[in-house]
C-alpha positions as CSV (number, residue, x, y, z in Angstrom):
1,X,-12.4,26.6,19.7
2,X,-10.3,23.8,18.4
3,X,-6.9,24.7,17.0
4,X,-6.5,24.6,13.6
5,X,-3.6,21.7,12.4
6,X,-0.6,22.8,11.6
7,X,0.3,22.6,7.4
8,X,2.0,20.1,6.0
9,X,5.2,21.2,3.7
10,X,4.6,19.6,0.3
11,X,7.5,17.9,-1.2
12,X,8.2,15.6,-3.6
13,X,9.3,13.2,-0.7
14,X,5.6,12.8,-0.2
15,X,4.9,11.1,-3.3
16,X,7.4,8.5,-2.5
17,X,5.5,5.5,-1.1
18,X,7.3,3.9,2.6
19,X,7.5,0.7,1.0
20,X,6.7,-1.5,-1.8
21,X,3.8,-2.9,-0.3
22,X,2.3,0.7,-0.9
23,X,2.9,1.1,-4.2
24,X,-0.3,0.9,-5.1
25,X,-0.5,2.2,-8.8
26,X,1.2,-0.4,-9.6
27,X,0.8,-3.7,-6.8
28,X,1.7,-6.9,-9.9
29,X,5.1,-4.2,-10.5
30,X,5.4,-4.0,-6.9
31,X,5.4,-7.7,-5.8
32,X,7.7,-8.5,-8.6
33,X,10.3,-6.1,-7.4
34,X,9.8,-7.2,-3.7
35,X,10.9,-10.7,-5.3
36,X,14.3,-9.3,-6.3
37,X,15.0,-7.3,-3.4
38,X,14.4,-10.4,-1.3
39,X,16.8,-11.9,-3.4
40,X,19.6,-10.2,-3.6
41,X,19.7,-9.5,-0.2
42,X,20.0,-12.9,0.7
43,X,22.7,-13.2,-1.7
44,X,24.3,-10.3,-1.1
45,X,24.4,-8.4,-3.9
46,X,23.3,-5.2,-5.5
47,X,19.9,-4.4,-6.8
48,X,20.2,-4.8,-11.1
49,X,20.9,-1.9,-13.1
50,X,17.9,-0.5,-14.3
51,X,15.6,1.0,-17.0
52,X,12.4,3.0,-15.9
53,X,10.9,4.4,-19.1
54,X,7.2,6.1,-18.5
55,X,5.6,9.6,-19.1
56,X,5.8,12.6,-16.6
57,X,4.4,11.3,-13.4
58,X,4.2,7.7,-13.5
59,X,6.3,7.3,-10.4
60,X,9.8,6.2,-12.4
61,X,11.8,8.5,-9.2
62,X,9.5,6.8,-6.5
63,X,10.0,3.8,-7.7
64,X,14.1,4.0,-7.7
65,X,13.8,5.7,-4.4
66,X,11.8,3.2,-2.8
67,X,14.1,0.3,-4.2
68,X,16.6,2.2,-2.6
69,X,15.1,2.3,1.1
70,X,14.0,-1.7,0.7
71,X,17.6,-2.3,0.2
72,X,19.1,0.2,2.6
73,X,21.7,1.7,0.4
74,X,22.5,4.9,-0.1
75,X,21.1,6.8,-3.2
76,X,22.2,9.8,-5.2
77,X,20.3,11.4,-7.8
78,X,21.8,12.5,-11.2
79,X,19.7,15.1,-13.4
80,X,21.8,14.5,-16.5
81,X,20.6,17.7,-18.3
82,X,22.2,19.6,-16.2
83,X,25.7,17.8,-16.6
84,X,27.8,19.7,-19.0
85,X,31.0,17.5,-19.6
86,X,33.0,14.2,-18.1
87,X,34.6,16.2,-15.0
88,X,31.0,16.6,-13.7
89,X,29.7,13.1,-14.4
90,X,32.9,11.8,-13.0
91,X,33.0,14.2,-9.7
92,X,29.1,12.7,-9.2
93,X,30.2,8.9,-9.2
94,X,33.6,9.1,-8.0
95,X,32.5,8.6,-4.1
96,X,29.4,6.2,-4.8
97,X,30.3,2.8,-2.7
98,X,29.7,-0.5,-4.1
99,X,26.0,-1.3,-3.8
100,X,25.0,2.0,-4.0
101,X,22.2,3.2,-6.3
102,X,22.1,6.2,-8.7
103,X,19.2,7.7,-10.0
104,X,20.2,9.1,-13.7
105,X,16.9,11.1,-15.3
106,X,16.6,12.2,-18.5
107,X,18.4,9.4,-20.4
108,X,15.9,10.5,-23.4
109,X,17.0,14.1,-22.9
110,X,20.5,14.0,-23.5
111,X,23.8,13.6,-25.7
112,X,24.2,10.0,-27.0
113,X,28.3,10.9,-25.2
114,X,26.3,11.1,-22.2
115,X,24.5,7.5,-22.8
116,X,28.3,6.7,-23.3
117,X,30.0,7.9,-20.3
118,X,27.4,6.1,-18.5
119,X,27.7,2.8,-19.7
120,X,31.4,3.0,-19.5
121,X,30.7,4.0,-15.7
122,X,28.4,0.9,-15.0
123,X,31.0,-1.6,-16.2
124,X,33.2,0.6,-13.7
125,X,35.5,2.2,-16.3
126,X,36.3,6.4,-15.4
127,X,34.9,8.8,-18.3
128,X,38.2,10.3,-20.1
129,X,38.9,13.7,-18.0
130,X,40.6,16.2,-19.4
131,X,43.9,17.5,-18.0
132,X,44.2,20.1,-16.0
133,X,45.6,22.6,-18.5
134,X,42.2,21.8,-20.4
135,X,38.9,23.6,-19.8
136,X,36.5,21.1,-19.7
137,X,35.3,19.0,-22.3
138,X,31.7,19.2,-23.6
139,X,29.8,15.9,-24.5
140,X,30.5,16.6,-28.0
141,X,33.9,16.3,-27.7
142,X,35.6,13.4,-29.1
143,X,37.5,11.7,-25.8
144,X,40.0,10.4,-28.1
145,X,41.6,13.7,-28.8
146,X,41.9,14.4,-24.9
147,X,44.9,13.4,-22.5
148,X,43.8,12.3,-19.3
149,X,44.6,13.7,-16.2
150,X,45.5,10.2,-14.6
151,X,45.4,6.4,-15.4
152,X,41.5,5.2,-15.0
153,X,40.4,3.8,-12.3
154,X,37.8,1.9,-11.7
155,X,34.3,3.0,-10.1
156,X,32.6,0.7,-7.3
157,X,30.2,-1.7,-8.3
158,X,27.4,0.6,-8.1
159,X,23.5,-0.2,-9.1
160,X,22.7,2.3,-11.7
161,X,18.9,3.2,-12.7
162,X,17.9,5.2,-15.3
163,X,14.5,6.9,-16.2
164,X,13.6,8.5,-19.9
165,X,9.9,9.5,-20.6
166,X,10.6,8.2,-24.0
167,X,12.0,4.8,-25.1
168,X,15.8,4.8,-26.3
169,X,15.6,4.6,-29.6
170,X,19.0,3.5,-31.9
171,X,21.2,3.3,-28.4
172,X,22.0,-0.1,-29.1
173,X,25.1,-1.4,-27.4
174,X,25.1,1.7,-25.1
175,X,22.3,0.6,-23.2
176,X,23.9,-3.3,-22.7
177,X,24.3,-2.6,-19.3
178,X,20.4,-2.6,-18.5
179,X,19.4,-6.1,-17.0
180,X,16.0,-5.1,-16.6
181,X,13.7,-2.5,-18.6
182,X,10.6,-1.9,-16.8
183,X,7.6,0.9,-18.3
184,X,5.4,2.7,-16.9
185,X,2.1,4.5,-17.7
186,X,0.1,7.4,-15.8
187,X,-3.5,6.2,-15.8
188,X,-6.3,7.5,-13.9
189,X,-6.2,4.3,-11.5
190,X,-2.3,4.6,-10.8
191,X,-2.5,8.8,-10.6
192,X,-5.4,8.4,-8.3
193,X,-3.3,5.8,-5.8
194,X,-0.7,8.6,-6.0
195,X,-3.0,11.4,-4.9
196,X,-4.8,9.1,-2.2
197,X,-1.6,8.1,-0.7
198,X,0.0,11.5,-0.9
199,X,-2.7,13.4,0.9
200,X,-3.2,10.1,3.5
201,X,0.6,11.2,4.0
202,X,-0.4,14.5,5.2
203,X,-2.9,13.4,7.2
204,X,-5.9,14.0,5.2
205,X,-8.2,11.5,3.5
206,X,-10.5,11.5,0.5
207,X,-12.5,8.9,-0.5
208,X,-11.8,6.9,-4.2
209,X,-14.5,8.7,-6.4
210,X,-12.9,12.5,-4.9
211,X,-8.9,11.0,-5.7
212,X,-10.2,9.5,-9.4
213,X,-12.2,12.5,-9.8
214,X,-8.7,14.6,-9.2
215,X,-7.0,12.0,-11.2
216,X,-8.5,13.0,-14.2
217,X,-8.9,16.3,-14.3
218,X,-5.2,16.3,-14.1
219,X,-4.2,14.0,-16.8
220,X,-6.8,15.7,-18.7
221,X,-5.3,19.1,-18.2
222,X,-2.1,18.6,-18.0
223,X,-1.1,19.0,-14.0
224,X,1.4,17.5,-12.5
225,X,0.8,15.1,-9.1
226,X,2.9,17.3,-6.8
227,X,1.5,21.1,-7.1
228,X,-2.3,19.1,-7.5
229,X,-1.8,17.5,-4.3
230,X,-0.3,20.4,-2.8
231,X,-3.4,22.6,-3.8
232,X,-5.5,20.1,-3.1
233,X,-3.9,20.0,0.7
234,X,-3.3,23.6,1.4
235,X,-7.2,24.6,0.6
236,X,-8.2,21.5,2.9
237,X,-5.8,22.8,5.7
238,X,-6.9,26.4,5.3
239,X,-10.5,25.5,5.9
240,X,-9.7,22.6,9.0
241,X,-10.7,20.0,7.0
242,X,-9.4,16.4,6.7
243,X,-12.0,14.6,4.6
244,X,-14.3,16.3,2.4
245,X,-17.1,14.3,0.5
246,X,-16.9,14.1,-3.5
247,X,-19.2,16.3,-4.3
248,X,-17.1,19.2,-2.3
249,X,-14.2,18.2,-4.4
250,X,-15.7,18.1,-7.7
251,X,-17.1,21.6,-6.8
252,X,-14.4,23.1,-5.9
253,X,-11.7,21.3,-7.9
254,X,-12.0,23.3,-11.3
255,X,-11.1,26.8,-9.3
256,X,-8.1,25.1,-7.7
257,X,-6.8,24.0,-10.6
258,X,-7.5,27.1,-12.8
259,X,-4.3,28.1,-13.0
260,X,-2.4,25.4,-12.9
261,X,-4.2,23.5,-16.1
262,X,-2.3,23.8,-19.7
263,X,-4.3,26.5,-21.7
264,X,-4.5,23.9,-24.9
265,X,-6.1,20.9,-23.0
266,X,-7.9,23.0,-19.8
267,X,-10.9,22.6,-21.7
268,X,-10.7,19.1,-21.9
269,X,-9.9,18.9,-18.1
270,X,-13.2,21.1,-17.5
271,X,-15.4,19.1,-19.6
272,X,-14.6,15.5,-17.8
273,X,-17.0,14.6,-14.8
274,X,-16.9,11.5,-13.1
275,X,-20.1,10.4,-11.4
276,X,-19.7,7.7,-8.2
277,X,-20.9,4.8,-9.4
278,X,-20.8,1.2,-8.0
279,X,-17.4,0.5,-10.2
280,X,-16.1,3.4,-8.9
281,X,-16.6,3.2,-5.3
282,X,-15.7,0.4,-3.8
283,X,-17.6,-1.7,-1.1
284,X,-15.1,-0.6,1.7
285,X,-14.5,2.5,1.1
286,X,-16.1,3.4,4.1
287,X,-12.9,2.3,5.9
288,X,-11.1,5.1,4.6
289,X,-9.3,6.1,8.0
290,X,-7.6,2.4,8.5
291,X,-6.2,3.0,4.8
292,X,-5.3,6.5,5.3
293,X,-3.0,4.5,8.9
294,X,-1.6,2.4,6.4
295,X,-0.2,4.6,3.4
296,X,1.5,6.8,6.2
């Protein structure tokens, strides 16, 4: 009896592509930014602050992270809902080294102070912190009526990129430091590269009619990449399988993703069929396994 492989924890990690050359769901994006890495490595400098604007899933975070690893600097990620005043925001930049990247999300989510702070940060000016004696400051708080703690100081010369799922409507000079504005989409093309490279990254390979076929069931339903790849994987690795054919997956797909699916649009998602057709399926898709090497 053979022994069955052993499963693959799924994290959002795996939707990271290794490098840009594998971001496929968007390769004319990907070139470009390999272009600018090249750059300002040769001169030395950091990567330019950036704007990622794009809905849910169309790989804003991979993207940043990926930058990141093609010019080997550290990154930190910033959730900025879940900052509640200045002393936060402050205590997460303080120790970032010049050429460093941070990875703000939710720039679309939050106080316009917060927008703010962050631009005084990237021109590597210190939010106003409260003194001691002071409980913390929320963002609604005007700065102005606050003593600070200590004379600023200034931040390292850090690369800062943000993320919104919505543009920035009426931020004006708050978002002058951006030096580049880049948007995204989540298509059924760019969703299926995701799901293709994420299960090749677990070891498992489905051809490009079973990942479009996922693809749009999920924007059509309302899943998310992650916890459809994940049940995608874990019923694959339950059963010892690691390729099924397309008409497995668009058997088995609706049960999978039952529960999962948003109650308003699941019977959108349950109406949509793909059938393999010569646009869909491309002449070497037999070749499968070298692709599946490739996006590990």
């Amino acid at each position: 009896m053979t022994a069955r492989q052993p499963m693959h924890a799924i994290e959002p990690s795996i939707l990271v592509p290794p490098s840009l050359a594998h971001l496929a769901e968007a390769p004319a994006l990907a070139a470009s930014l390999q272009r600018t890495v090249e750059a300002r490595l040769r001169a030395r400098a950091r990567f330019p602050h950036t704007l990622l604007v794009g809905p849910a899933d169309s790989s804003k975070r991979s993207i940043a992270a990926v930058i990141a690893a093609e010019m080997a600097a550290p990154v930190s990620f910033l959730d900025l809902v879940l900052l509640q005043s200045q002393e936060e925001l402050h205590a997460a930049l303080k120790d970032v080294p010049a050429g460093g990247i941070v990875v703000a999300s939710g720039l679309d989510a939050v106080h316009p102070n917060v927008v703010r702070d962050l631009s005084r940060a990237v021109s590597q000016r210190r939010p106003v912190v409260a003194a001691p004696s002071r409980p913390q400051m929320p963002w609604e708080f005007d700065p102005a009526l606050a003593r600070p703690a200590r004379a600023p100081r200034p931040y390292a010369d850090f690369t800062l990129i943000g993320t919104a799922r919505e543009p920035l409507e009426g931020a004006g000079r708050l978002l002058d430091w951006v030096e580049q504005q880049l948007h995204l989409d989540r298509t059924t093309a760019s969703e299926a590269a995701r799901i293709r490279r994420a299960l090749a990254r677990c070891g498992l390979t489905l051809d490009v009619a079973s990942c479009r076929t996922i693809a749009e069931r999920v924007i059509a339903s309302g899943v998310r990449t992650l916890p459809a790849v994940a049940a995608v994987a874990e019923w694959m690795q339950a059963e010892g399988l690691q390729s099924v054919p397309w008409s497995s997956i668009d058997c088995i797909l609706p049960g999978l993703l039952q529960h999962q699916a948003d109650p308003a649009r699941a019977s959108a998602g349950s109406a949509a069929t793909v059938v393999p057709s010569a646009t869909a399926v491309p002449a070497d898709a037999g070749t499968s396994a070298a692709l599946r090497t490739d996006f590990r």
